[in-house]
C-alpha positions as CSV (number, residue, x, y, z in Angstrom):
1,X,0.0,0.0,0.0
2,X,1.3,3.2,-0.8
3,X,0.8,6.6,1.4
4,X,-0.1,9.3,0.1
5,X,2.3,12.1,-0.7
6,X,0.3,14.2,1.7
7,X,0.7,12.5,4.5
8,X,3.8,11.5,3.6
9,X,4.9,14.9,3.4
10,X,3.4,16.2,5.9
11,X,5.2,13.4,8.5
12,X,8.5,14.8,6.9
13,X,8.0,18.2,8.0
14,X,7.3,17.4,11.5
15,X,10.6,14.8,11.5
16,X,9.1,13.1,14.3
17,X,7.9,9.2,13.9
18,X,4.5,8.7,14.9
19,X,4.0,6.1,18.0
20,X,1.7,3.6,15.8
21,X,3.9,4.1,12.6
22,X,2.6,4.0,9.4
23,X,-0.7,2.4,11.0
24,X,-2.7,5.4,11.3
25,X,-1.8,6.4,7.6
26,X,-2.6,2.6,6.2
27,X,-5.9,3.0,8.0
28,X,-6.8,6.0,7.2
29,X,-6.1,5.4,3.6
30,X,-8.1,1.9,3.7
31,X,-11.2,4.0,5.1
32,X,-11.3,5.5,1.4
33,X,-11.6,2.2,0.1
34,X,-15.2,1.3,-0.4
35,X,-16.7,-1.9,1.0
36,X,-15.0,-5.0,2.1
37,X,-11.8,-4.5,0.3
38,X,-11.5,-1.3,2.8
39,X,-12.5,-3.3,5.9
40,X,-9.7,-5.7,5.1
41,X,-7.3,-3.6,4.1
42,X,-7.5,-1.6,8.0
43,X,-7.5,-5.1,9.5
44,X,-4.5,-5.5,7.7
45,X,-2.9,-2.8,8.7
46,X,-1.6,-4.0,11.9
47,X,0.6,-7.1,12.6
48,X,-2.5,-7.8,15.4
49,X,-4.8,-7.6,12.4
50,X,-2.9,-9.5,9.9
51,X,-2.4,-12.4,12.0
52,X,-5.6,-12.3,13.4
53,X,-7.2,-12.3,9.6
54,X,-5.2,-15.1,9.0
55,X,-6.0,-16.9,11.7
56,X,-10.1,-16.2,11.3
57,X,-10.0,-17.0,7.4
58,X,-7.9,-20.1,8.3
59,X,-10.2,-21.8,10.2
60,X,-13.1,-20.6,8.4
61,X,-11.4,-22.2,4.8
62,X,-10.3,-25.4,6.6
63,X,-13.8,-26.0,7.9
64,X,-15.4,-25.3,4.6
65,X,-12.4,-27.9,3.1
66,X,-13.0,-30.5,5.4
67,X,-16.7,-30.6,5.3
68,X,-16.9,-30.6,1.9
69,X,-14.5,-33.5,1.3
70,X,-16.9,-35.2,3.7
71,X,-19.8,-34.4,1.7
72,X,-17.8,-35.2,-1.8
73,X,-18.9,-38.8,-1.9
74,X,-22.6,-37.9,-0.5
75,X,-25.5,-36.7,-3.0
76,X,-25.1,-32.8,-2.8
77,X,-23.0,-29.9,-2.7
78,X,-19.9,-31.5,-2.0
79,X,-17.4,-30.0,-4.3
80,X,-19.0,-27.0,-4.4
81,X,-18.4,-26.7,-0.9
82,X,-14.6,-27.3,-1.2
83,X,-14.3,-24.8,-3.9
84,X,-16.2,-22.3,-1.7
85,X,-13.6,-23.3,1.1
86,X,-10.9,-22.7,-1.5
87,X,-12.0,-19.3,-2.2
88,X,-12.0,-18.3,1.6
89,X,-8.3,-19.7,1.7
90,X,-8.0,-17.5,-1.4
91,X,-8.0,-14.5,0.5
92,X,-5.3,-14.7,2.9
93,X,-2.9,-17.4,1.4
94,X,-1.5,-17.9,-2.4
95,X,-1.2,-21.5,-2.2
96,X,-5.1,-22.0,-1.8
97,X,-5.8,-19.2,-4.5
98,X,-3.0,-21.2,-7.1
99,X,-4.9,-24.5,-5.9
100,X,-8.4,-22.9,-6.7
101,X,-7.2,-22.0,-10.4
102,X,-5.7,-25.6,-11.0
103,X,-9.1,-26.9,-9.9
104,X,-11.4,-24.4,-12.3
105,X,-8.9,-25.4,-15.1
106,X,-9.0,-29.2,-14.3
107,X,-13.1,-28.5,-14.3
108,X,-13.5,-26.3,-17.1
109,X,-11.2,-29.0,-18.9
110,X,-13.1,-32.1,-18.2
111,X,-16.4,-30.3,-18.6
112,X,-15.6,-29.5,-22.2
113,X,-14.1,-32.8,-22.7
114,X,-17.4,-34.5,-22.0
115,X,-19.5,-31.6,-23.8
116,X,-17.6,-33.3,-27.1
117,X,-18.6,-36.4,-26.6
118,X,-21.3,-38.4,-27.3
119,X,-24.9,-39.2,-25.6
120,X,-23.8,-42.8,-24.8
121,X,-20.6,-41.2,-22.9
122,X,-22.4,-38.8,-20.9
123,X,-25.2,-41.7,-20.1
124,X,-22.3,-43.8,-18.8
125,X,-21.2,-41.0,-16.9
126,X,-24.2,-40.0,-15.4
127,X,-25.1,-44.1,-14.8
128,X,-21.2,-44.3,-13.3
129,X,-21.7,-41.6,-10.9
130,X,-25.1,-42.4,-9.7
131,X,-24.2,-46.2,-9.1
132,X,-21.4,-44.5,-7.1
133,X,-23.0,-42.2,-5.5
134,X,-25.6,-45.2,-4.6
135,X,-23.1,-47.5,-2.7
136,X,-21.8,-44.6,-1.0
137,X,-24.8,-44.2,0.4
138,X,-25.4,-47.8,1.3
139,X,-22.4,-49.1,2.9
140,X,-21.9,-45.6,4.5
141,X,-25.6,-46.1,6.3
142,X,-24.6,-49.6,6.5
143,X,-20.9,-49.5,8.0
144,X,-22.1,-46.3,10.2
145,X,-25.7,-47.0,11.8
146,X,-25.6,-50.5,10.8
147,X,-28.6,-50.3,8.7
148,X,-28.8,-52.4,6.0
149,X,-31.4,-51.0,3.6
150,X,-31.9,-54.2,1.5
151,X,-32.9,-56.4,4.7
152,X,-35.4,-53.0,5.5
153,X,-37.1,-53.5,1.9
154,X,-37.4,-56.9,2.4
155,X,-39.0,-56.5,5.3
156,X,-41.4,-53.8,4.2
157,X,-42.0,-55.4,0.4
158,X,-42.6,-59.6,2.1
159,X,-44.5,-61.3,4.5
């Protein structure tokens, strides 16, 4: 962030450092900012506020990360999750944003890959992932609350 000359010249004149340092200047210039991108950039100002920012958006991302990788192989918004998680690491740290691009490219790819092929390809897909998604589903109910669903249907469907 740059300070403006004003300030700047205006802290030359007096020769004397200010106790909080450039903080007050940093803030004050962030205030200008509109929005979030202001609100972040005061936060950031300090070494309290950096750390602190990277500490809150941390945890936030991880928690996002890890409950969509649990969700992944469940029917719902798993990756969407992740990628969400992703962009809140994106904010503070440039190893989650680089990580995010590789996984829009990878996506992006693969989506146009299938778009070029044909309807029995995107059928076996689609059959693929929901046979997946199915035993997921089963041995996770299964393995977890040791429900087996085909003994239930039986049960239900025969004398």
């Amino acid at each position: 962030m740059a300070i403006s000359d004003a300030m700047r010249s205006a802290r030359d004149e007096s020769e004397r450092p200010s106790e909080t340092g450039d903080a007050d200047e940093l803030k004050d210039e962030a205030a200008r900012r509109s929005g979030i991108h202001g609100w972040l950039d005061g936060v950031r100002s300090t070494r309290t506020g950096r750390l602190t920012l990277k500490i809150v958006i941390g945890a936030v991302g991880a928690v996002l990360v890890v409950g969509g990788l649990i969700m992944v192989p469940f029917p719902g918004p798993g990756w969407l999750v992740v990628f969400a998680g992703l962009a809140v690491l994106a904010t503070e740290f440039h190893w989650a944003h680089r990580l995010l691009e590789f996984g829009k490219r990878t996506l992006s790819a693969w989506t146009a890959w299938l778009g070029r092929r044909g309807w029995t390809v995107k059928i076996l897909v689609i059959l693929t992932a929901a046979a997946a998604a199915t035993a997921i589903v089963y041995y996770g109910l299964k393995f977890s609350l040791h429900l087996d669903l085909i003994v239930e249907a039986r049960k239900l469907l025969g004398p």
